[in-house]
Backbone bond lengths (Angstrom), bond angles and torsions (degrees), N, CA, C in turn:
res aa  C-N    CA-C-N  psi(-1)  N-CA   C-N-CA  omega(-1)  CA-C   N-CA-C  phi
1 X - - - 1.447 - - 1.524 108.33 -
2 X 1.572 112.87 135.78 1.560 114.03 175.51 1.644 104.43 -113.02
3 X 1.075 93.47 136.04 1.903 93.17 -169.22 1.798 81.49 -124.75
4 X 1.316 123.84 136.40 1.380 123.56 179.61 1.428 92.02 -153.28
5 X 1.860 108.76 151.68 1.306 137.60 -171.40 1.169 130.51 -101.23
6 X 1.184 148.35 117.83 1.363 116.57 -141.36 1.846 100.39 -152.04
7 X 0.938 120.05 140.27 1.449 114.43 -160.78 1.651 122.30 159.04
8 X 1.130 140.11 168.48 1.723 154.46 -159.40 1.992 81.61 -87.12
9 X 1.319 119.58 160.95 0.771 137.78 -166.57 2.149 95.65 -94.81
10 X 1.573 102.88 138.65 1.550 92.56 168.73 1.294 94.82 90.35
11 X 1.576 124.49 15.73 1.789 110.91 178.01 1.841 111.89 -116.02
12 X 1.740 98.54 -8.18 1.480 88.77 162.91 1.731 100.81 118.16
13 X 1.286 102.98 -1.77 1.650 108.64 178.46 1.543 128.46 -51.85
14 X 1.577 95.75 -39.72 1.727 100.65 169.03 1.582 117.97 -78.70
15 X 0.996 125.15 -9.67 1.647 132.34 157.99 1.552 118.04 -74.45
16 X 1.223 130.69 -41.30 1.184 157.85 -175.10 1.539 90.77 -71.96
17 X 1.509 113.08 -61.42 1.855 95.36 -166.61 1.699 112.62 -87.68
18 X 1.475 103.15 -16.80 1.775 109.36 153.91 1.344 120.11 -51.24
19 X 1.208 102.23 -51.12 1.522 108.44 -174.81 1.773 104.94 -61.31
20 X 1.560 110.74 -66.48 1.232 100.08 177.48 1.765 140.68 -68.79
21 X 1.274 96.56 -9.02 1.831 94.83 164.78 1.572 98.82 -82.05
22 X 1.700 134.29 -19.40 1.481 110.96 179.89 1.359 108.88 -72.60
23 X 1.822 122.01 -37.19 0.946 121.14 164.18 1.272 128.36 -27.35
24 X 1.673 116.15 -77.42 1.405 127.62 176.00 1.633 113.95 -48.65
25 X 1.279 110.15 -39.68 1.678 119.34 -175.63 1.832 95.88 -38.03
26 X 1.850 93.76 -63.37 1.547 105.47 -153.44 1.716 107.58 -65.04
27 X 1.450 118.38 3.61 1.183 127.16 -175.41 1.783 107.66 -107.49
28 X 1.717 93.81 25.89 1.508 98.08 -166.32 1.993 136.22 29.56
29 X 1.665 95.25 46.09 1.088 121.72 169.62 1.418 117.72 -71.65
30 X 1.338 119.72 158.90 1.736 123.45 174.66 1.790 102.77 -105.43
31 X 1.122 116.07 89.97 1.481 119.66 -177.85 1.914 115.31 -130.55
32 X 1.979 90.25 136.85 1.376 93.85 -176.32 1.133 108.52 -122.47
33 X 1.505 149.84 121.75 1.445 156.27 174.95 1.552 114.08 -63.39
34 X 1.129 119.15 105.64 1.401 120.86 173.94 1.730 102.16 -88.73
35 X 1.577 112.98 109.74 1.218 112.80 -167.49 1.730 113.85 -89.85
36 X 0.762 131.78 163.84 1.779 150.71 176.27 1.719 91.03 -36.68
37 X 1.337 117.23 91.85 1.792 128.54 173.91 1.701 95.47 -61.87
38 X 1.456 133.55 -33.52 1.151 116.88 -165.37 1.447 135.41 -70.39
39 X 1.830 100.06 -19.55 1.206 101.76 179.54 1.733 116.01 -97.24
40 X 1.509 116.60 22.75 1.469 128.49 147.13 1.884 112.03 -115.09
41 X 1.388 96.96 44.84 1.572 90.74 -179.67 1.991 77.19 -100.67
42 X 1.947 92.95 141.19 1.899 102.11 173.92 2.098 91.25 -88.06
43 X 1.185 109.87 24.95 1.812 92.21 162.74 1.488 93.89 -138.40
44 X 1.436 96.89 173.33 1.319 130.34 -167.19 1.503 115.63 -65.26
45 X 1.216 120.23 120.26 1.631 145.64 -145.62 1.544 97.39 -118.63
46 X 1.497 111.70 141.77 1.565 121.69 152.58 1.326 85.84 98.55
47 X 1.615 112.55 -149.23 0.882 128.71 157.06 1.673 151.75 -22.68
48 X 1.368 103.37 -40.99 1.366 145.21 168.62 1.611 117.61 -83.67
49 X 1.767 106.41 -19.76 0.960 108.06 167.96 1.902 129.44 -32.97
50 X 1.730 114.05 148.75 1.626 107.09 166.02 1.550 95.03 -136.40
51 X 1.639 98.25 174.39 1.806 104.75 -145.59 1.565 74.00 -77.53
52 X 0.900 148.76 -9.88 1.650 143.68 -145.77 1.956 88.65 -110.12
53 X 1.429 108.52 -37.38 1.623 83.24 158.05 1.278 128.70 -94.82
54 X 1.183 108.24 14.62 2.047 105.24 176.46 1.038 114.45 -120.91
55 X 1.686 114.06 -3.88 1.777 114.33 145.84 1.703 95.66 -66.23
56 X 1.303 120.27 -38.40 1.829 91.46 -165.94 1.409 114.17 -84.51
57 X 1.541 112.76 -8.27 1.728 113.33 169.07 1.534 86.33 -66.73
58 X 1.275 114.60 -80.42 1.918 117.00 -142.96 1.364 93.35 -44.94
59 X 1.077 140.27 -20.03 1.622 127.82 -151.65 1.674 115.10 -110.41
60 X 1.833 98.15 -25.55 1.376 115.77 173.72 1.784 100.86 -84.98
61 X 0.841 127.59 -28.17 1.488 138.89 175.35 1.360 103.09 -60.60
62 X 1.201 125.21 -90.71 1.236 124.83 146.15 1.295 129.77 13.45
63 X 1.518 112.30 -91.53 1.672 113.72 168.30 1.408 108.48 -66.98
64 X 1.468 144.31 22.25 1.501 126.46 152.49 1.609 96.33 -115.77
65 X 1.257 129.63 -11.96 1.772 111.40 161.05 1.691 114.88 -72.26
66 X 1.312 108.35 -24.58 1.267 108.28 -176.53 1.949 115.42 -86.55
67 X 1.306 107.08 -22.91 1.372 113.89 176.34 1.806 93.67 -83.80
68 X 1.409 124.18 -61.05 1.414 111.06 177.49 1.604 129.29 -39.51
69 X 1.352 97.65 -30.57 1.745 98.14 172.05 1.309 122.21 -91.02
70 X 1.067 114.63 -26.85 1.564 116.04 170.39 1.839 107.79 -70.82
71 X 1.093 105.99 10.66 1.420 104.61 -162.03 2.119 102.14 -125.13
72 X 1.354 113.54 -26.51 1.175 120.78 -173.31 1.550 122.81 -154.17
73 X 1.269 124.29 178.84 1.279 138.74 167.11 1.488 126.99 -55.69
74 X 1.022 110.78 -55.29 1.615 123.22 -175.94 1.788 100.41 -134.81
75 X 1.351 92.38 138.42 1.711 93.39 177.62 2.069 81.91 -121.66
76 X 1.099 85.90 158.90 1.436 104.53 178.66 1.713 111.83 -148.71
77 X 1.765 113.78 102.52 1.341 120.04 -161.25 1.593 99.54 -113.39
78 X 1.487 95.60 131.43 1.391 118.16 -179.88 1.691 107.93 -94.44
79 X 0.925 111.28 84.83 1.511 145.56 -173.52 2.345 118.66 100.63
80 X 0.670 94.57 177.65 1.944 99.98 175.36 1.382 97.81 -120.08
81 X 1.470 94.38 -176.82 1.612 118.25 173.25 1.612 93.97 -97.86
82 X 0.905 129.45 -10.73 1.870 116.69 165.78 1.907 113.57 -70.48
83 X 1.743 115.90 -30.31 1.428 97.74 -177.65 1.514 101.08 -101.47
84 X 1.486 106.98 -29.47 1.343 94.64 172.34 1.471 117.14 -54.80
85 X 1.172 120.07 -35.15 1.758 110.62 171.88 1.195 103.34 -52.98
86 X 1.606 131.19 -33.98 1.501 116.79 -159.20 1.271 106.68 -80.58
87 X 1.590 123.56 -21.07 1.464 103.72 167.30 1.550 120.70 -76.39
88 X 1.518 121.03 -9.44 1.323 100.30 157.98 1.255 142.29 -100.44
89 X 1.561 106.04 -18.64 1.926 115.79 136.92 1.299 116.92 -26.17
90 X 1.070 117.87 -42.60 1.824 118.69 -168.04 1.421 95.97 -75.75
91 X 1.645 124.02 -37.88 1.448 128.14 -153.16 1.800 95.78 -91.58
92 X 1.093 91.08 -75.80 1.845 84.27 -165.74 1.848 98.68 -114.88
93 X 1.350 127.50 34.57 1.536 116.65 154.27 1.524 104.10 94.85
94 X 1.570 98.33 172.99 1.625 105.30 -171.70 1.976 101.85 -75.08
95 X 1.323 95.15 131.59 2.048 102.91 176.50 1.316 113.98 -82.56
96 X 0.956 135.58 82.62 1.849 114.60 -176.97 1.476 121.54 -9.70
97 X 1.511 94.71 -60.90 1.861 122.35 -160.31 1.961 78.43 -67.04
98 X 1.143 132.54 -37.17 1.301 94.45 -158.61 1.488 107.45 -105.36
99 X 1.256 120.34 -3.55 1.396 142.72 -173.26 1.867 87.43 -63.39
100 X 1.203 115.80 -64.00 1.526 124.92 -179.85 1.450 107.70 -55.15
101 X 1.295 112.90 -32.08 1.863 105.27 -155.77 1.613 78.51 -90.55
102 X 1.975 119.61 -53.52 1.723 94.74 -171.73 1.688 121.61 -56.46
103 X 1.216 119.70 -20.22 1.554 134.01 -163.14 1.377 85.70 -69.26
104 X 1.729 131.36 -81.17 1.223 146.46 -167.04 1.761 96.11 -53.58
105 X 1.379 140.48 -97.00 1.136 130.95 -165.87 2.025 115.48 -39.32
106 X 1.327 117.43 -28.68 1.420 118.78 162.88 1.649 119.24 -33.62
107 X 2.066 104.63 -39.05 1.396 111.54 -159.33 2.040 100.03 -88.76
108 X 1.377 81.17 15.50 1.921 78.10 170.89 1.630 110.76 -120.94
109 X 1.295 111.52 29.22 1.322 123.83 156.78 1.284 147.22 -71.59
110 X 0.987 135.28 47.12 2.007 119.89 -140.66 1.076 126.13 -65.12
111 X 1.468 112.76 -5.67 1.347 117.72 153.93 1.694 107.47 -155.50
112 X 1.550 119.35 152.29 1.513 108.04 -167.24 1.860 85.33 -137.00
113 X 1.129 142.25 116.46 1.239 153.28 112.03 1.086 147.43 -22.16
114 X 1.946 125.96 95.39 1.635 92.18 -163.92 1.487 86.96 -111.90
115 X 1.792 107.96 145.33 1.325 118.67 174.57 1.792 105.57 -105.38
116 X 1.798 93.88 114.96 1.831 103.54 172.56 1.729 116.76 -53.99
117 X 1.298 83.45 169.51 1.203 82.75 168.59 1.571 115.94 -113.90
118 X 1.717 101.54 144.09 1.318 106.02 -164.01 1.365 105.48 -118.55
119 X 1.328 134.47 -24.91 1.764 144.94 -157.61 1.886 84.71 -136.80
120 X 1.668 94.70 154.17 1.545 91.10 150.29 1.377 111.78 -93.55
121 X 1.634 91.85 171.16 1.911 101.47 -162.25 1.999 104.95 -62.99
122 X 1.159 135.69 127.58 1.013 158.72 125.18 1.546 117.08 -19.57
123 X 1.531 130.36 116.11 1.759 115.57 156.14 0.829 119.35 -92.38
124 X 1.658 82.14 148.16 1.850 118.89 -164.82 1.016 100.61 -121.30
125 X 1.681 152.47 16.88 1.707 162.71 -176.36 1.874 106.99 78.97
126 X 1.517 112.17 -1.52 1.110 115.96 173.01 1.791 119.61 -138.50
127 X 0.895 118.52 -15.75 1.587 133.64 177.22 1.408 107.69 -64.68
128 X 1.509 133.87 113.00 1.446 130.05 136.98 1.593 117.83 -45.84
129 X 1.942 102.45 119.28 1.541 81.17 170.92 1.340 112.52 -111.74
130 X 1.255 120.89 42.77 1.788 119.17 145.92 0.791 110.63 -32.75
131 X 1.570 123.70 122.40 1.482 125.95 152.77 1.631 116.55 -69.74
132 X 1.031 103.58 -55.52 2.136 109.07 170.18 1.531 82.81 -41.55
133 X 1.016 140.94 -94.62 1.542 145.94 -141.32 1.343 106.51 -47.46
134 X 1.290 124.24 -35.37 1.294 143.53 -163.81 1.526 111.66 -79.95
135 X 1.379 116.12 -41.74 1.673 144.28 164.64 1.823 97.09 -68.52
136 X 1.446 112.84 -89.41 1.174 92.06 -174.72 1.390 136.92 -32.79
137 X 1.410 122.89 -38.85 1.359 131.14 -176.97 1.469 99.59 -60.32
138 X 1.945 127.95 -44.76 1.435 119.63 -166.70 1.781 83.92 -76.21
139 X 0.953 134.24 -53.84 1.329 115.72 -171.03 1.406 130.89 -30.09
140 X 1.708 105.48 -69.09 1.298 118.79 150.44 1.082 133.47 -17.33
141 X 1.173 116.78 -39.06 1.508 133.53 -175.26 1.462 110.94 -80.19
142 X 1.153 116.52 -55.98 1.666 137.58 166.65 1.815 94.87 -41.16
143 X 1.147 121.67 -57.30 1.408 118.62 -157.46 1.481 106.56 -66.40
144 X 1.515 112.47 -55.00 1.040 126.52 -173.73 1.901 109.72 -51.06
145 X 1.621 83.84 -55.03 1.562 78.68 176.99 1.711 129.80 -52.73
146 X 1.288 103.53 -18.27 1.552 97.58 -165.34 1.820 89.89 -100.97
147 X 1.090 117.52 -36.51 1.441 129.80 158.22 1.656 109.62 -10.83
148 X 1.855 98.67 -79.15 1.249 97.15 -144.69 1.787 88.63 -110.98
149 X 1.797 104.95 27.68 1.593 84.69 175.94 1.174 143.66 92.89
150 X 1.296 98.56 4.81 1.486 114.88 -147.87 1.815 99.26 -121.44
151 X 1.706 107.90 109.15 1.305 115.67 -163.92 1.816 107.62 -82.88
152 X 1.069 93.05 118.95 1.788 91.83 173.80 1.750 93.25 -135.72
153 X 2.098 106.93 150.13 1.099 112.71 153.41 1.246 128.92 -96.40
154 X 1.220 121.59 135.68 1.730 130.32 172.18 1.271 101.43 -55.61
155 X 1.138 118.11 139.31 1.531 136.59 150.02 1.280 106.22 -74.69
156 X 1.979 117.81 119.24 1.608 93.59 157.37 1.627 129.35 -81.13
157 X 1.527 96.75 134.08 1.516 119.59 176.88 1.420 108.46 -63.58
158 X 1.467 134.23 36.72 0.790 126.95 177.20 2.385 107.30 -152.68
159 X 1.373 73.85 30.93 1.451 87.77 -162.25 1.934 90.97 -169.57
160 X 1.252 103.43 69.58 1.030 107.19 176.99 1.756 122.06 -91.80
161 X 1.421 108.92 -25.88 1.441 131.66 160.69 1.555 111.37 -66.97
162 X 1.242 106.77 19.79 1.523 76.17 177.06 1.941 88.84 -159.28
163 X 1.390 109.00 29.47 1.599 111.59 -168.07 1.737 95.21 -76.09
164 X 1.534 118.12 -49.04 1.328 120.70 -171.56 1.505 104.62 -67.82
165 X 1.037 137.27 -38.96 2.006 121.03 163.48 1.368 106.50 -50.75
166 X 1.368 128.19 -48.69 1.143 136.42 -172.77 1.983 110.29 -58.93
167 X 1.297 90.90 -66.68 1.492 89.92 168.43 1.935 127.24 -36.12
168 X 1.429 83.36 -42.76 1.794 92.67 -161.00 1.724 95.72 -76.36
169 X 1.536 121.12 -54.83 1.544 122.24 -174.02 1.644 89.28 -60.50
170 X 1.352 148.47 -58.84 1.794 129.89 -137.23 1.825 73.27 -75.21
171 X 1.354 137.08 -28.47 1.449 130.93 -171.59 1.453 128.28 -72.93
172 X 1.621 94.14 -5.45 1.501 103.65 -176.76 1.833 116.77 71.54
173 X 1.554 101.70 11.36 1.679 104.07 174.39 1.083 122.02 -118.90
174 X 1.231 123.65 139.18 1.546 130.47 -160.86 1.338 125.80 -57.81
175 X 1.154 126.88 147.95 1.811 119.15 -161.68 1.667 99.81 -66.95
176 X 1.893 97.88 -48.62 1.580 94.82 -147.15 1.694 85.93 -107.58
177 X 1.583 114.56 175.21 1.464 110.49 -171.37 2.435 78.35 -84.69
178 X 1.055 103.64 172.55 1.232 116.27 172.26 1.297 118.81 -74.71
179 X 1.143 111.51 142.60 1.878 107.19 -170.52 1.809 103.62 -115.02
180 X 1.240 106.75 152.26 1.505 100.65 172.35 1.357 113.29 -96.16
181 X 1.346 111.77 146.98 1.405 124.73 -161.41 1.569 86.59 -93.35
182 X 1.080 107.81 126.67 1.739 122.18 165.44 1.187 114.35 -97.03
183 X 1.017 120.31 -28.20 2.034 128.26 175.49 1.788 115.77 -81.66
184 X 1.353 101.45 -13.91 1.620 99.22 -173.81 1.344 109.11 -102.42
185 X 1.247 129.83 -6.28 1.911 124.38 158.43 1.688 94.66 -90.79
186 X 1.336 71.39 159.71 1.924 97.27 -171.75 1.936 90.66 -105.53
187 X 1.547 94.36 122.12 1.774 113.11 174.85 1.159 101.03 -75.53
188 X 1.547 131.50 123.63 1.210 165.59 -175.46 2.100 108.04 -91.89
């Protein structure tokens, strides 16, 4: 199962997929976190971004969802190839070639999540905190998605305590890890 996060930068996604691989962990799950590729991209990110670094996000993204699954049970990705496209939509426009490759790699998702935005983005030594930048990017994201087809559920931003139950039941995985019943064998 690929459970991936998807959303404007500064909305809380890498807490959200921390939170839920400890979840799954404590349910003695096999889970690997494919973390945010952008903030080890060696070119210029955010704003400053070039299409020559968001071919090497989408593509480094990419080859660590595909090494994480060949490797475990549940991968859990702290962003997709749907927002990472949106930071290079924003930069140099819609790609044909990649419009097809994000559409097609989207359909290896098993579930895609988008987390709103609720705060503006905060620095972390790599985060733009444009708010316009911060909006456009969730926008982008919205477009693309309905664009190229690509089914994700909203989290409501107004029910933020309760996104990780939410995540795990629309995922078909159990809230609590399973407990052993000590009262239902008969003591010998």
């Amino acid at each position: 199962m690929k459970i991936a996060f998807i959303g404007s930068h500064g909305v809380g996604k890498t807490t959200l997929c921390y939170d839920l691989a400890a979840r799954l962990k404590r349910q003695d799950r096999a889970v690997d976190l494919v973390k945010e590729v952008a903030r080890a991209c060696p070119l210029p990110i955010n704003r400053e971004t070039t299409l020559q670094a968001q071919a090497w996000i989408l593509h480094t993204q990419i080859a660590h969802e595909i090494a994480a699954a060949a490797q475990t049970e549940i991968v859990i990705c702290d962003r997709s190839v749907l927002d990472n496209y949106a930071y290079l939509v924003h930069q140099s426009g819609r790609q044909p070639a990649y419009d097809a490759l994000v559409q097609s790699w989207a359909g290896t998702y098993d579930r895609l999540f988008k987390v709103p935005i609720i705060d503006a983005p905060t620095f972390d030594g790599k985060r733009d905190l444009s708010q316009a930048f911060q909006h456009d990017i969730d926008g982008l994201i919205d477009e693309l998605a309905a664009d190229l087809r690509v089914a994700c559920q909203s989290l409501d931003p107004t029910a933020r305590d309760g996104w990780l139950d939410a995540v795990l039941m629309t995922s078909g995985l159990p809230l609590h890890p399973p407990q052993i019943d000590l009262f239902s064998a008969s003591i010998r």
